[in-house]
Each structure stands twice: as C-alpha cells, then as structure tokens.
C-alpha positions in Angstrom: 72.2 127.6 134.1 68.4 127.5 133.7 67.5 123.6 132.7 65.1 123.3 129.9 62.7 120.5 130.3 60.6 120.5 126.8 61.6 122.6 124.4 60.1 123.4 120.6 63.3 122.3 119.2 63.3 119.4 120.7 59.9 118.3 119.5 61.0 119.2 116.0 64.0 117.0 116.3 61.9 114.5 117.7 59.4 114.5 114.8 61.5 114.8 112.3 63.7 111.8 113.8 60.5 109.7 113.8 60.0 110.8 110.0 63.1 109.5 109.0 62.8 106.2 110.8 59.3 106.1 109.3 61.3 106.2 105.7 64.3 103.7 106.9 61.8 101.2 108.0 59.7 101.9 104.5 62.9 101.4 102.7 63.5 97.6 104.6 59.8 96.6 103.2 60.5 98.3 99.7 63.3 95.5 99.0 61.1 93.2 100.5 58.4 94.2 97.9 61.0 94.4 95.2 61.8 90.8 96.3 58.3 89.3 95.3 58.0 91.4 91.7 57.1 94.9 92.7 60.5 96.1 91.1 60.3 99.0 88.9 57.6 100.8 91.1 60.0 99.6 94.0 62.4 101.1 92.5 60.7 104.2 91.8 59.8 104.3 95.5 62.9 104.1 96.7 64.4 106.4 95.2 61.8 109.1 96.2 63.3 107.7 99.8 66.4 108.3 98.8 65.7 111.9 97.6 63.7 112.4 100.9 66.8 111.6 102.7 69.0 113.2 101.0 67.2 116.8 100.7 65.9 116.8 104.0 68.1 114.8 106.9 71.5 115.4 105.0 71.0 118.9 103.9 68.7 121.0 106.6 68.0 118.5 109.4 72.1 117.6 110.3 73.7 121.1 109.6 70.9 122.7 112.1 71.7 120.4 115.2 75.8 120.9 113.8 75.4 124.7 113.8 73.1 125.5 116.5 72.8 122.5 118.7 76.0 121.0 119.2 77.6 124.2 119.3 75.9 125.8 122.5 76.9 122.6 123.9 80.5 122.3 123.2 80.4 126.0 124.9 78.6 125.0 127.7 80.4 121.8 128.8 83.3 119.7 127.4 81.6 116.5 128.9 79.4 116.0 125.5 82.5 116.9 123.0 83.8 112.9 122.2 80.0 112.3 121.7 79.4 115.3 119.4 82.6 114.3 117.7 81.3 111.2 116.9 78.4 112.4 115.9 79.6 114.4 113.1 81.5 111.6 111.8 78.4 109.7 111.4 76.4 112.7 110.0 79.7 112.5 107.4 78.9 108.4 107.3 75.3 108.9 106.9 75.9 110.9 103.4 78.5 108.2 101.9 76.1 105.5 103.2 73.2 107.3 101.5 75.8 107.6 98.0 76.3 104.0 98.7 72.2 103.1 98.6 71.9 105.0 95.4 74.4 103.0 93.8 72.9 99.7 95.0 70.1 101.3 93.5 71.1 102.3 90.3 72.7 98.7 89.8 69.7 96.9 90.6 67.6 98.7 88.2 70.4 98.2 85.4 71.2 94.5 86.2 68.0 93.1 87.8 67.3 91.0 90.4 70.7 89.8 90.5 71.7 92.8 92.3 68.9 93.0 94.8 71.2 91.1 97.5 73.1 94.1 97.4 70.8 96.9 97.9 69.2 94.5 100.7 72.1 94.6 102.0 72.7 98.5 101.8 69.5 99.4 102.9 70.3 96.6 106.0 73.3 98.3 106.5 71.9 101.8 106.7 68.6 101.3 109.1 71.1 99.5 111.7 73.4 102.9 111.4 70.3 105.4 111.6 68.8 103.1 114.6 72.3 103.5 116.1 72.6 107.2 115.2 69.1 108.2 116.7 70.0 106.5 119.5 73.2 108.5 120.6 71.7 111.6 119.3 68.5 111.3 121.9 69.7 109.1 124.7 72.9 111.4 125.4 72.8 114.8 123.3 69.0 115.7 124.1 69.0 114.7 127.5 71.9 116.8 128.0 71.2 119.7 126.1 68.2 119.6 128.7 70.6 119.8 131.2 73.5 122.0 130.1 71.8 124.8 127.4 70.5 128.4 129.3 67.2 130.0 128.2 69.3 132.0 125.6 70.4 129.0 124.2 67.4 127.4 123.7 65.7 130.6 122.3 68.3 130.6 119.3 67.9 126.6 118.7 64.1 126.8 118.8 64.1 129.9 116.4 66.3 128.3 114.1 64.3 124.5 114.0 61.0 126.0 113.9 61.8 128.6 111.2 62.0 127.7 107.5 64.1 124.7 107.3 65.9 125.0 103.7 68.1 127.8 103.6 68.0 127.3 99.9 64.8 127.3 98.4 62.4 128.5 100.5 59.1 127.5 102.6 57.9 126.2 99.0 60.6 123.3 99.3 59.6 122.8 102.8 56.1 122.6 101.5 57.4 120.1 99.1 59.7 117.8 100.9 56.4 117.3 103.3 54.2 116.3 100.6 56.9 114.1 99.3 57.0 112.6 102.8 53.5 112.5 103.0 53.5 110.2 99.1 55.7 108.0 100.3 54.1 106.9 103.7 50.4 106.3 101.2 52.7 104.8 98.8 55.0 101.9 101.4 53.5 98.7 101.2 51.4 98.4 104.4 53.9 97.2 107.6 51.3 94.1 108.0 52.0 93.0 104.9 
C-alpha cells in the first residue's frame, strides 16, 4: 500500500473539526453571557449553534467519515476496528447529547434562569465529549488512514469530502450552513471577554 501523507480529505476533516470546536467553545461563552443577562439573544444564539450542529456534523460531516472513511479502513486492516467501533457509538452519543442541549435549552427559555445550571451543565458535558471525540478521531484514525488507505482509497474519500456535502438539499444548503457559521462566529461574545 501507497501511504498518503496530506490528503484533501483530510484538510476538510480537519477544517471542519476546527469549525465545530469554534461552535463548542462559542456555546461555553454563550451560557456565560446568558449568565450576566444576555438571555434571550443567548438564547437565540444558541440555538443557531445547535442548528449548526445538528445540520452539518450530525447529518453530512459523521455519515461521510462512516461511509467512506472508516470503511476503506475496516478493509484495509482490522487493527483500527475497536477504535472505529467506538467511534460510531459516540457519533450515536453525539446526536442524543445534542437532543439533550436542546432540551436544556428549550427549558431554560420556558423557566428562566432557574434552569441555566442545567444547560451549563449540558453544554459542559458536550464540549468535554467533542474535545474527547476529536481527539480519537485525529490522534488514531487520521494518522492511520495515512498509513493504511492506497491511492484508490484516498481518491474516493477526497471526491466524496470535497464534493457537495448535503446529499439533501444541494450546494445552496452548503452555501447556507457556511453563512450560518460565518453569523455565529460575528455574533459569539468576543473569547477575551
């Protein structure tokens, strides 16, 4: 097998990794923020994040890297399979932990402040999963998809990340999940802050 060093796919991952941690981390000072007043525009913010999330990571980001990426490698080498296997459970975690932020959500904007321990504590909860998640995903199953995947692989997992992401709706949706990103980083309460 050919190893690939750099690959397009790889940067896309990569990027869009780096996006969502961008939105995790915005999330953490959005319930700080809500803390201190800003709770209805809070509010309103986060659940932008929350539809970010859920359009883009749960719905084109984690089925790609299911369908193309972790499937050359189970072929390739059974070393990687407990790791991919986990993997998928969290992809499954991710969306019940996302479920689980827009209920915090919704009951904080019903019953008040009252309730913002507990969408702290969900939005807590889900940056220490992501930061774990990322982790395993680009410590174990990029580095060895560098290793392991043939030219032929990686022509079929670059086509397939650098194509139009949203099998659904088109490059319009694309087009519009990037300017949704790019409204909620101008929007997040400056990091300094």
């Amino acid at each position: 097998m050919e190893p690939a060093t750099c690959r397009s796919a790889i940067q896309v991952m990569l990027s869009e990794h780096r996006r969502l941690t961008s939105i995790v981390n915005g999330m953490l000072r959005v319930v700080d923020g809500m803390e201190s007043g800003a709770g209805a525009p809070g509010a309103m913010l986060m659940r932008a994040m929350l539809y970010y999330i859920q359009e883009f990571p749960e719905q084109i980001h984690h089925p790609k890297e299911e369908r193309y990426l972790f499937a050359r490698l189970r072929e390739r080498t059974d070393e990687l399979d407990s790791v991919i296997e986990e993997l998928g459970r969290q992809h499954e975690e991710g969306a019940m932990r996302v479920r689980a932020l827009e209920r915090a959500l919704t009951r904080y904007e019903l019953g008040g402040a009252s309730m913002l321990p507990a969408l702290r504590a969900e939005v807590s909860a889900y940056a220490d999963f992501y930061a774990r998640h990322r982790q395993l995903e680009e410590s174990v199953i990029l580095p060895g998809a560098q290793h392991c995947l043939t030219l032929a692989d990686w022509v079929e997992i670059d086509e397939a990340f650098g194509a139009n992401r949203d099998p659904f709706e088109g490059l319009a949706a694309e087009d519009n999940l990037n300017d949704l990103y790019a409204l909620i980083v101008r929007t997040l309460p400056d990091a300094r802050s």
